[in-house]
Structure formats: C-alpha cells, structure tokens
C-alpha beads as a LAMMPS data file, in Angstrom:
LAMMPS data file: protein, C-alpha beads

309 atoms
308 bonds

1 atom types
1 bond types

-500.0 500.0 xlo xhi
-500.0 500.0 ylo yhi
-500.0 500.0 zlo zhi

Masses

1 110.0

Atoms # bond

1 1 1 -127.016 191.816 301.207
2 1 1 -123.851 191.482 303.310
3 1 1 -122.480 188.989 305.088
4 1 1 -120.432 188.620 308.277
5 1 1 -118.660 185.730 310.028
6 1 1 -118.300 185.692 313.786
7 1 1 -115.326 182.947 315.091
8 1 1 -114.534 181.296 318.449
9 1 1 -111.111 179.984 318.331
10 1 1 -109.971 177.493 321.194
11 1 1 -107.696 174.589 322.179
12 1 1 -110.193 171.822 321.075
13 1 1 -111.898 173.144 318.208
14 1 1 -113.298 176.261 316.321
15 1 1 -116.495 177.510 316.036
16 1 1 -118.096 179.899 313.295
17 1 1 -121.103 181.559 312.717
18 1 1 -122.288 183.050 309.415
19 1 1 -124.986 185.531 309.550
20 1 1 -126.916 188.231 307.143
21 1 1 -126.597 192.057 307.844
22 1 1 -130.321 191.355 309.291
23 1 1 -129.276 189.112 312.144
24 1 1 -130.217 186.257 310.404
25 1 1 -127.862 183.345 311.121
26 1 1 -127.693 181.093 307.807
27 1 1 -125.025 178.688 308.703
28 1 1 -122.592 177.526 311.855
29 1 1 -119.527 175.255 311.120
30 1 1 -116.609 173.818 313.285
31 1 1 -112.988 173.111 312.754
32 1 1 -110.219 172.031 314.707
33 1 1 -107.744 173.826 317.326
34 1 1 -106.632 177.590 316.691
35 1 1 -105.195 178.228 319.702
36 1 1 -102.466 180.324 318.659
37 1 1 -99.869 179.801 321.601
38 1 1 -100.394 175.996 320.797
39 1 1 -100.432 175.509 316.957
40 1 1 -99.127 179.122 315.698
41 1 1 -100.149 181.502 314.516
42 1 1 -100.669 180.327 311.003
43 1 1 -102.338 177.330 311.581
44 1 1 -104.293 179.190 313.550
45 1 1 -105.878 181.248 310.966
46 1 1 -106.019 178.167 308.731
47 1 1 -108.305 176.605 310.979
48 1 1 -110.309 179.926 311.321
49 1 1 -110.646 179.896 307.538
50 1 1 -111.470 176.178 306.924
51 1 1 -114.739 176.872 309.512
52 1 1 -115.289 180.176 307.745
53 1 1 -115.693 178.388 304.079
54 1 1 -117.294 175.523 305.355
55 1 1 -120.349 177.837 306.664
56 1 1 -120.450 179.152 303.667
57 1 1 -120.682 176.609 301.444
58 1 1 -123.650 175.353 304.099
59 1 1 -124.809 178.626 302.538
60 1 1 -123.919 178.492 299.062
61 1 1 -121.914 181.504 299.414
62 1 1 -118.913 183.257 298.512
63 1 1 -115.496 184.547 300.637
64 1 1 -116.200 187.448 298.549
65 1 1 -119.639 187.842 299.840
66 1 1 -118.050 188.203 303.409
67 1 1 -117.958 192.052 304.816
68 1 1 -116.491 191.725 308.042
69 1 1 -115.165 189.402 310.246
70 1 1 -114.511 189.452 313.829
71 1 1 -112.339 185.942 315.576
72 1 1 -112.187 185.580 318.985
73 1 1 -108.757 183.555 319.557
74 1 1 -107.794 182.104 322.201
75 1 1 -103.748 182.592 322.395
76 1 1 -104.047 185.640 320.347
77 1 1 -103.134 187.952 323.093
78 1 1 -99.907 189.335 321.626
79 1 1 -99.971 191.965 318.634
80 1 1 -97.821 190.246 316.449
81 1 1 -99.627 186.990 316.674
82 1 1 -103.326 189.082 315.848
83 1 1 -101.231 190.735 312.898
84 1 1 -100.248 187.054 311.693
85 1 1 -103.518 185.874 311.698
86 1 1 -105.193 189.001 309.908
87 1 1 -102.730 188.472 307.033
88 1 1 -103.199 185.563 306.777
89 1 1 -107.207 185.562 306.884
90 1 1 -107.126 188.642 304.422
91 1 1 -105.723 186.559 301.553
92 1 1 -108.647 184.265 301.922
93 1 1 -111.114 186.511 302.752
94 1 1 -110.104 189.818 300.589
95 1 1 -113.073 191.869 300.731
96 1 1 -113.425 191.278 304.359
97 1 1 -112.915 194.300 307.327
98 1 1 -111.387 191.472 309.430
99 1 1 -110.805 192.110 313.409
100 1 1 -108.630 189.425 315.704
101 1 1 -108.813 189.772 319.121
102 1 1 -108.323 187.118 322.491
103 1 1 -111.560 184.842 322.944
104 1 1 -111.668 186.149 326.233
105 1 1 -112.912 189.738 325.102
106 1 1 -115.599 187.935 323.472
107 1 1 -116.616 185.842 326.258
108 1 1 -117.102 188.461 328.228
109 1 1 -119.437 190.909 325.252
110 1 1 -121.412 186.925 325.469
111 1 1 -122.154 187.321 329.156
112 1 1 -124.625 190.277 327.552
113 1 1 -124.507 192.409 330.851
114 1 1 -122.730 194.858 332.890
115 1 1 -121.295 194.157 335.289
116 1 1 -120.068 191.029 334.934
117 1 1 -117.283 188.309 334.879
118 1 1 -116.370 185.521 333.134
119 1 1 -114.762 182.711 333.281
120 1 1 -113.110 180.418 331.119
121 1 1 -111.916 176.428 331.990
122 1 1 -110.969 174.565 328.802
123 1 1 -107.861 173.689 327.275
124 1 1 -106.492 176.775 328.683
125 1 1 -107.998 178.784 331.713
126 1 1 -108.378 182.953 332.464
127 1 1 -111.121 185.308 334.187
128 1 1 -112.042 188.144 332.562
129 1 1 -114.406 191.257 333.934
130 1 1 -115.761 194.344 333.531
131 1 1 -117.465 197.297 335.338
132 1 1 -118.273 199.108 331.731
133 1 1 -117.775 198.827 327.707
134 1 1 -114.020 199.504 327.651
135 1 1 -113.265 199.166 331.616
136 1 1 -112.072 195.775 332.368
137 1 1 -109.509 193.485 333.972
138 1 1 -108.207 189.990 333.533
139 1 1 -106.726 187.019 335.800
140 1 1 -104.858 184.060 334.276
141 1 1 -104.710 183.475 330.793
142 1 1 -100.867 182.633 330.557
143 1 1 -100.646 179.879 328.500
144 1 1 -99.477 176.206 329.292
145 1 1 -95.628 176.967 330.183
146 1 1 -96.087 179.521 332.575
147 1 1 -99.552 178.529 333.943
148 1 1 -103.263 178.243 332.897
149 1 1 -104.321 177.262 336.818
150 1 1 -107.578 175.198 336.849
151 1 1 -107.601 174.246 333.290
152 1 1 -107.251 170.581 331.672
153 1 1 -103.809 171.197 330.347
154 1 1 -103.228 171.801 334.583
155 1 1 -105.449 169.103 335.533
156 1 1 -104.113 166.923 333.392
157 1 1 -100.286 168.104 334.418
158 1 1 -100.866 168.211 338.157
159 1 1 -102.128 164.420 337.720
160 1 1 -99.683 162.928 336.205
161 1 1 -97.513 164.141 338.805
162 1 1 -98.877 162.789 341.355
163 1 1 -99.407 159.554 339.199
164 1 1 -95.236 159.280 338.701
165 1 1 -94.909 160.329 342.084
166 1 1 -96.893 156.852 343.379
167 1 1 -95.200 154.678 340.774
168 1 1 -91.589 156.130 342.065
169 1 1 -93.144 154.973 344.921
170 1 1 -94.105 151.826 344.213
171 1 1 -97.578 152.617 345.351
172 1 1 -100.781 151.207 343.324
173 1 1 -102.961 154.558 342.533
174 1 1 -106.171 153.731 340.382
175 1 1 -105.774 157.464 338.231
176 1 1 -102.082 155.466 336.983
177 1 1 -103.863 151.909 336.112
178 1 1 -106.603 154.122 334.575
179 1 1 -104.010 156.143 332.190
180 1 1 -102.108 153.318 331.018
181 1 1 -105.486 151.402 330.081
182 1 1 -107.030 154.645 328.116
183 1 1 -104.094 155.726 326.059
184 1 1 -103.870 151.719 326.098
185 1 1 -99.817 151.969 326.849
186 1 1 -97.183 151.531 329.762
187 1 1 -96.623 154.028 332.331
188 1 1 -93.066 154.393 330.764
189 1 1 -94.135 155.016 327.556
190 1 1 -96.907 157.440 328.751
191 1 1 -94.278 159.439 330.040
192 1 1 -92.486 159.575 326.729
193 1 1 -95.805 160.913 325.419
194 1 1 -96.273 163.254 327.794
195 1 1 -92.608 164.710 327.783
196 1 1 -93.027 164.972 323.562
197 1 1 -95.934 166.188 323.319
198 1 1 -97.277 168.044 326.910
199 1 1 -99.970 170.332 325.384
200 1 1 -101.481 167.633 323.817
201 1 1 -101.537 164.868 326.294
202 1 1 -102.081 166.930 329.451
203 1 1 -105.985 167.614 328.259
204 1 1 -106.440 164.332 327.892
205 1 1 -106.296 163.378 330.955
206 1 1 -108.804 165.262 332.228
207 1 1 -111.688 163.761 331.377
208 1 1 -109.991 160.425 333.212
209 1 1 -109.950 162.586 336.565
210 1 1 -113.321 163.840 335.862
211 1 1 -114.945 159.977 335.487
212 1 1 -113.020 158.938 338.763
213 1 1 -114.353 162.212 340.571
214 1 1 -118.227 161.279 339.290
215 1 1 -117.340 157.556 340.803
216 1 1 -116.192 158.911 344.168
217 1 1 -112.824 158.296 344.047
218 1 1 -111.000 161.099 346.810
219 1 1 -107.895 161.638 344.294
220 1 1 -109.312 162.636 341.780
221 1 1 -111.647 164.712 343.856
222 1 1 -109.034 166.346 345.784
223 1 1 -107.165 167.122 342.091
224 1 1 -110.347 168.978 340.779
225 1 1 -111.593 171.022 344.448
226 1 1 -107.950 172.458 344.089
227 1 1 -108.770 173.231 340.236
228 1 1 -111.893 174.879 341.341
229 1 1 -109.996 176.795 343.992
230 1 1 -107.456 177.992 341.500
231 1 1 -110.144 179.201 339.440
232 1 1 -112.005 180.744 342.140
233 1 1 -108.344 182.787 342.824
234 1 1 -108.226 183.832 339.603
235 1 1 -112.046 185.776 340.184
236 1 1 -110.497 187.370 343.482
237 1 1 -108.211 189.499 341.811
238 1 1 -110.949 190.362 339.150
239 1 1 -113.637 190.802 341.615
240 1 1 -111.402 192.869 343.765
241 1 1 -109.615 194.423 340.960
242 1 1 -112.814 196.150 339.698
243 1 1 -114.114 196.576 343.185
244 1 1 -117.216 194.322 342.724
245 1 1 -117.353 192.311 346.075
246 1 1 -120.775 193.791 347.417
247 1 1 -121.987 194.125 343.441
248 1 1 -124.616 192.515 341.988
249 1 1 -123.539 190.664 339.184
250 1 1 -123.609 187.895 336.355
251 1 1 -120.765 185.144 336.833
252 1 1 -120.597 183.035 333.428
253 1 1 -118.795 180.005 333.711
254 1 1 -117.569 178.662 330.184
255 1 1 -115.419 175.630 328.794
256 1 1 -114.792 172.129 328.530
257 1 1 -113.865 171.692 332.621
258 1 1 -117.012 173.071 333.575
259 1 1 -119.038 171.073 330.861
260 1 1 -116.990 167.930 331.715
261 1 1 -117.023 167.871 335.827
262 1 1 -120.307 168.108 337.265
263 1 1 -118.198 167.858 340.573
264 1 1 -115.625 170.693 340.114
265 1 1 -118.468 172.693 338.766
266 1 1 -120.470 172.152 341.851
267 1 1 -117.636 172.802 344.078
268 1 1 -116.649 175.874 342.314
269 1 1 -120.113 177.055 342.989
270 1 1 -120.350 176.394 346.721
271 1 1 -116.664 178.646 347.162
272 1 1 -117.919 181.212 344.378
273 1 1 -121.244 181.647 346.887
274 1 1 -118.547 181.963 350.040
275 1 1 -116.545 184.803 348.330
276 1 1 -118.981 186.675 346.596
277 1 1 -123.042 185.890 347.771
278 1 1 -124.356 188.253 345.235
279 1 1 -122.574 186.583 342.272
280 1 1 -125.080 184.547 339.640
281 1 1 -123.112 181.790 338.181
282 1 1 -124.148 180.026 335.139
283 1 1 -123.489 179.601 331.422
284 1 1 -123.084 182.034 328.786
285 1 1 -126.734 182.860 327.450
286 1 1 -125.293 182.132 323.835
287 1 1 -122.153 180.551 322.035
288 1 1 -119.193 183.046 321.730
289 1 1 -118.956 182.774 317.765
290 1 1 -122.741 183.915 317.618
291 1 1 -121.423 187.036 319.788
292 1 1 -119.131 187.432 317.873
293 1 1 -120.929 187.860 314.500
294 1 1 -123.545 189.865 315.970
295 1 1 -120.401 192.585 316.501
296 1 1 -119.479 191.911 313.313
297 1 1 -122.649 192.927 311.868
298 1 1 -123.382 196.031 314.357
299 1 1 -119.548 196.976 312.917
300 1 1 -121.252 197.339 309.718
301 1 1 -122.979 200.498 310.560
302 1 1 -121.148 201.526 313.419
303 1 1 -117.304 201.555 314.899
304 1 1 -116.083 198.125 316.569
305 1 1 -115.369 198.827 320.546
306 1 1 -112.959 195.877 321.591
307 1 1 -111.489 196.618 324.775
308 1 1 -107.779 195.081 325.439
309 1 1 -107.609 191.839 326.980

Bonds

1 1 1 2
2 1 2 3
3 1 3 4
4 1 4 5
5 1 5 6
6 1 6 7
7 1 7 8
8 1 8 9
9 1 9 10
10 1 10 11
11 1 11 12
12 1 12 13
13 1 13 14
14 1 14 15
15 1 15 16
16 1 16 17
17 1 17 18
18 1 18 19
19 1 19 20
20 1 20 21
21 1 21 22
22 1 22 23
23 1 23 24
24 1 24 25
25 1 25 26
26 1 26 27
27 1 27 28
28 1 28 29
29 1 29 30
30 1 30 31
31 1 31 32
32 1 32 33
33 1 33 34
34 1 34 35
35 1 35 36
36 1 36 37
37 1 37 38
38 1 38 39
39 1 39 40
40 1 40 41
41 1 41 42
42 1 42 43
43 1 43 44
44 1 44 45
45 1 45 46
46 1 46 47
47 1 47 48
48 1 48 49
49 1 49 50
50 1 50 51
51 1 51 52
52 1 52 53
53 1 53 54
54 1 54 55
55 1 55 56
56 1 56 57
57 1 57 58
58 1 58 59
59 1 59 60
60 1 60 61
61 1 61 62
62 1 62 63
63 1 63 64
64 1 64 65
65 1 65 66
66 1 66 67
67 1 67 68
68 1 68 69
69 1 69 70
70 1 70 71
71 1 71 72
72 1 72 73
73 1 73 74
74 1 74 75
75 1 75 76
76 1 76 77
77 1 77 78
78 1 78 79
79 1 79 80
80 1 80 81
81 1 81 82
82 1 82 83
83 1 83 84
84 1 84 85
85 1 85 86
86 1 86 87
87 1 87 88
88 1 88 89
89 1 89 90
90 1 90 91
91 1 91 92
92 1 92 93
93 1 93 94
94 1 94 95
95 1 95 96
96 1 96 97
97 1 97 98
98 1 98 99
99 1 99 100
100 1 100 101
101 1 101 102
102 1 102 103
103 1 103 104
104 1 104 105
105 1 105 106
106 1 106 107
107 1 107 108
108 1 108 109
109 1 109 110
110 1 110 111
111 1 111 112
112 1 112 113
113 1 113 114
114 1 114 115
115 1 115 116
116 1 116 117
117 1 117 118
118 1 118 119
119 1 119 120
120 1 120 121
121 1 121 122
122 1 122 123
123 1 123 124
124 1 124 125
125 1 125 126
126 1 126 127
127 1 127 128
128 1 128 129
129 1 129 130
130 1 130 131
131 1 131 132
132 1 132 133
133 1 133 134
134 1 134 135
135 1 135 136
136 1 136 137
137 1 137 138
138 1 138 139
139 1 139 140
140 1 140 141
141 1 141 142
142 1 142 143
143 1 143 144
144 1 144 145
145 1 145 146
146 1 146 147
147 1 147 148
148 1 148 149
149 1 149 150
150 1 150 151
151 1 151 152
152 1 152 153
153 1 153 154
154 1 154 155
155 1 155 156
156 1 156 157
157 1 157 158
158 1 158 159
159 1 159 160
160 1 160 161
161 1 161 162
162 1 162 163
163 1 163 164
164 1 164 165
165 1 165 166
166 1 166 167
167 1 167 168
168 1 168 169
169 1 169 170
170 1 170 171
171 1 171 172
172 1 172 173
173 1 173 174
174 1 174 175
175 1 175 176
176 1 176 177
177 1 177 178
178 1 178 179
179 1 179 180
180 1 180 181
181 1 181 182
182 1 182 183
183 1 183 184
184 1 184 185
185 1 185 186
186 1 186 187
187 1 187 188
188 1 188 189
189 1 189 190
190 1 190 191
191 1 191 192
192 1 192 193
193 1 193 194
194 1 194 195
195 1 195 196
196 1 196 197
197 1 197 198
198 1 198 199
199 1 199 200
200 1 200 201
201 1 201 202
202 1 202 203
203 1 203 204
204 1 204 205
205 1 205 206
206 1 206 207
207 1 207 208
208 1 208 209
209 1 209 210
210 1 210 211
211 1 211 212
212 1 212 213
213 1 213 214
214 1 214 215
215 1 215 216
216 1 216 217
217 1 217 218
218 1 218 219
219 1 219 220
220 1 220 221
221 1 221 222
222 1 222 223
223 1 223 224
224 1 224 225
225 1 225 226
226 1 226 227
227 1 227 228
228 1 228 229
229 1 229 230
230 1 230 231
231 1 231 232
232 1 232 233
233 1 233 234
234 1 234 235
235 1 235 236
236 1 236 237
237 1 237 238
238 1 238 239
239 1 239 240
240 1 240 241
241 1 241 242
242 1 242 243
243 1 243 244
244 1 244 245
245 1 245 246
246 1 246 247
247 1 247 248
248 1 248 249
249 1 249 250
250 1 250 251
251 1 251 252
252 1 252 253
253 1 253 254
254 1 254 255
255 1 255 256
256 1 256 257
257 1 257 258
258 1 258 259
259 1 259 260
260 1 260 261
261 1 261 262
262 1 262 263
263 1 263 264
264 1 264 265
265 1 265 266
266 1 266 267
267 1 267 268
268 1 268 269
269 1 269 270
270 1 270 271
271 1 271 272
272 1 272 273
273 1 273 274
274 1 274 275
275 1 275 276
276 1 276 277
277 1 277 278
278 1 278 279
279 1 279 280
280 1 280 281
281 1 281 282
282 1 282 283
283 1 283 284
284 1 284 285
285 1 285 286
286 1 286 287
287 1 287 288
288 1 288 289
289 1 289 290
290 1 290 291
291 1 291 292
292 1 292 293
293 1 293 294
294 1 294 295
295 1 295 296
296 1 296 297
297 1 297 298
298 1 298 299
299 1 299 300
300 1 300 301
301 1 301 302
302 1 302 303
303 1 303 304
304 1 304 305
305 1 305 306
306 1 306 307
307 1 307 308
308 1 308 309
C-alpha cells in the first residue's frame, strides 16, 4: 500500500492530510505557520514536516511509507523558495516524489469546478481563477510589504493607522482603548510592537475590528466594507481577466477574514452580487490539504498538472 500526504501551508497554521492510494484518509494533523515570505523558507518546510510526521504517527506509520507529497504554500511563489523547501522536505521524507507549489493553486483545484474563482482572506490575501485545467490568472498575492489588500495583516495595518492618527490627535477612539486593553499594554509600547514585529502584530488586530464591527461600532465597520471592497477589486481583474462577467460560475471564499467577520463577509457578498449576478459565493466544498492529497494520490498513476500561480 502507498501512502501520500497532501499539505496546506498558511500564515496561522498548517494543515496535513494523510491518505492511502485508495482514497482513504487515515490521519489529519496541524502545525504552526509556513508561510514562506514570513518565516523562510526553511522553517517553512519544518513546519510542513512536523504536521507530516505527526499524521503519521496518528497512523502508526513511517516517512518511508510516504510516496508522494504535494504542499500547497502560501509564500512559495518564487522558484527558489519551492526549491528550498523540496530540499529540505526530501531529507525527511526520502522516498517521497515531493511537489511545492503556492496554496493558491490548490485553492482553486478545491473549488472542484470549472469555471471558477477563488478567493483567499487570511493572514495574507490573493484571487485566483480559471477558465480551464492549466488556463488561469491571479490578483493580489504580494505579500505584507508591498500589499496583501483586504487581508488581516492590512486590516490590522490600516487600523492602527488610523488608531495613531486619533491619539496624535488627542482624540478618544474605542478601536485604541480596545488595543491597549487586549495586548494588555500602552499605546506607546504597542507601537514598539508593532514597528518590531509588523507581520506578527498586524493579524492580531483583526479579530479586535471584527468584534467592534459585530457590536455596531461605524469604525470598525467602515475599516472592513473597504477590506471587502479591496477584495472585491482584486476579483475584477480576475473576472475580467478571463472574460467571465456574464459566466456562470462558482466564487469560493476562503480564510480566516471571511471565517472571522460575519459583517465583511456579508458585505463582500452584497458588492460580489453588484459586479457579477451570476457568481455563487460560498466556501470551499473541502479543506485544501484534503485537495491536495487527493492530487497526490491521482499523481501516483498519472502525471501532476499544476498550473503556475
């Protein structure tokens, strides 16, 4: 019997599936970030193989037992950062055909039709389509320095912004008392945080916006409709890209924003129905690592097709 592990690697955590060359799925297991752009490239694939033994000790087997692996990572856009990773995976997993390639291309194969579209509002943020197999296009997905629009690293950015802004001010703003009191510090030293480590606070402060937006308060409101209009941006140019703005077709929505803002969620809806009417929005029918090892385990009897992201 042979064995294949399918991997979803994000800003928060990783996700792995380990199934049977049957379909059978005997284990799933989660580890922490492997976002490349954010932790490297070789903690990356360190986190990728801690969720890749734990399954299979869940399953009392072996890396050597593994036959192919395909990892979804988000981050992993570049070809020397995939290259790192695969080295780096091979020495754990030696008997492994291993494939890297962006999370994106596999939240896209998880949408399970054609046409469709995708898009993605976690740590990071991007909008991936496609009109066939190999044919697709792509929106966003540039990492926090030069922009992840509508993400929580943005979110959280954009507020804080507008937070120092109203304390330069001398203006009381609730989202500022609200900061201080969860990462239980000073506005000052907040800052400091924020300035040392950016990638790492930013996020955090999203779910703060979120709780305001569910309580009614119009900042935090106004933060996330311009989120879900960013986002909404980011489909135009793959809707129009691919020509798909009288198309029927399946609009997955995916990530920690989405799960975390019933508000921005709803509002992205009401603009996605405005731009594109025939345009299904929902979640992905199943989990990008289980995707991801059913590839895997069709690559074991047939040749991989991963378009570029």
């Amino acid at each position: 019997m042979r064995y294949v592990l399918g991997f979803d690697g994000g800003g928060t955590k990783t996700e792995c599936v380990l199934m049977d060359e049957t379909g059978a799925i005997l284990a799933r297991s989660r580890s922490g970030a492997s976002n490349a752009v954010n932790v490297g490239a070789a903690a990356s694939a360190a986190a990728l193989a801690e969720a890749g033994k734990e399954a299979l000790r869940s399953a009392a087997k072996s890396a050597c037992d593994v036959a192919h692996i395909l990892a979804g990572v988000s981050g992993a856009g570049e070809p020397s950062v995939r290259a790192e990773i695969h080295a780096n995976l091979k020495s754990v997993f030696p008997a492994a055909t291993i494939v890297v390639t962006s999370d994106l291309v596999l939240s896209l194969a998880a949408t399970g039709e054609i046409p469709s579209v995708v898009v993605i509002a976690g740590t990071g943020s991007a909008v991936l389509g496609r009109t066939s197999r190999l044919k697709v296009a792509r929106a966003g997905g540039f990492g926090p320095v030069i922009g992840d629009a509508g993400s929580a690293n943005d979110i959280g950015r954009k507020t804080v912004a507008r937070c120092f802004q109203k304390v330069l001010n001398q203006e009381t703003f609730p989202l500022t008392d609200e900061i201080c009191r969860t990462f239980h510090c000073t506005w000052s030293q907040f800052v400091d945080r924020a300035r040392e480590q950016p990638t790492v606070t930013f996020p955090k402060v999203f779910p703060i916006v979120a709780n305001a937006a569910e309580s009614g308060d119009p900042s935090a409101r106004a933060i996330l409709l311009m989120a879900a209009a960013n986002l909404l941006e980011q489909v135009r140019e793959v809707i129009d890209h691919l020509q798909l703005r009288n198309t029927n077709l399946f609009l997955a929505k995916t990530g920690g924003v989405f799960d975390g803002s019933p508000f921005l969620s709803e509002q992205f809806d009401l603009l996605l129905r405005q731009m594109v009417p025939n345009a299904r929005p929902g979640p992905l029918p199943r989990p990008v690592a289980e995707s991801a090892a059913i590839l895997a385990r069709d690559a074991l009897t047939s040749p991989l097709e991963i378009p570029e992201s």
